[in-house]
C-alpha positions in Angstrom: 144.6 60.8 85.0 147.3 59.6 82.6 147.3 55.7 81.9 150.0 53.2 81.0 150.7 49.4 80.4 153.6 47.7 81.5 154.6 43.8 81.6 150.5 42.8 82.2 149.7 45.8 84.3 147.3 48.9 83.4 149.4 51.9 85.4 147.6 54.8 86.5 149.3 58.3 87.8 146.8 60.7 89.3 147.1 64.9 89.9 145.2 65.7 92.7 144.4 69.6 93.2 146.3 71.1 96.0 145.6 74.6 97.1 146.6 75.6 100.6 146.2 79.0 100.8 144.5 81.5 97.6 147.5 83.5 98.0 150.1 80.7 96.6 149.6 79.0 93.0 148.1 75.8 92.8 150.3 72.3 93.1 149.4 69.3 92.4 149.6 66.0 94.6 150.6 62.8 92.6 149.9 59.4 93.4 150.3 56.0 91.3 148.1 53.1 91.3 148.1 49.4 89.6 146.0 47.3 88.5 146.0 43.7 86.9 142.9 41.9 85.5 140.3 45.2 86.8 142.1 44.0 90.2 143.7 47.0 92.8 147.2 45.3 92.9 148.9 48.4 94.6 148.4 52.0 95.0 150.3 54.7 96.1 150.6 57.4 99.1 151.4 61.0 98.4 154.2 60.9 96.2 155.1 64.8 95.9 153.9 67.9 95.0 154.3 69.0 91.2 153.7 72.4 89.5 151.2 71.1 87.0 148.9 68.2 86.9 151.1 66.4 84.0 154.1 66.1 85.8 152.0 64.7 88.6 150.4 61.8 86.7 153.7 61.4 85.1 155.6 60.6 88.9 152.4 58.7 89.4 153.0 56.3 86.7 156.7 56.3 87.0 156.4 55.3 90.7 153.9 52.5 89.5 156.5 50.9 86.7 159.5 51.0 89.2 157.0 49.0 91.6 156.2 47.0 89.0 159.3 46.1 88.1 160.9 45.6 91.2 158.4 43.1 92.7 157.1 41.4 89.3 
């Protein structure tokens, strides 16, 4: 889990594991979340599938600044 602050807001982009089948490499969900004042302000569905779990964090957190931005 990668974090980030932005404008007041602690930004969080999560990898989560993803192995459908032990034949295929493994992927890696990502998903974003925000948070103000230890508060859940906003969290993320499913936002992809990424090769490795840095790249998923990274969409994560990039989803959660756009959001931020856009409704801050």
């Amino acid at each position: 889990m990668q974090s980030a602050q932005h404008r007041g807001y602690m930004l969080w982009g999560h990898a989560i594991l993803q192995q459908k089948d032990i034949l295929h490499p493994e992927r890696y969900a990502a998903s974003g979340t925000i948070t103000k004042d230890n508060k859940v302000i906003e969290a993320s569905g499913v936002l992809g599938e990424f090769d490795t779990g840095e790249e998923a964090e990274l969409a994560g957190i990039q989803w959660a600044r756009a959001w931020v931005d856009s409704f801050d």
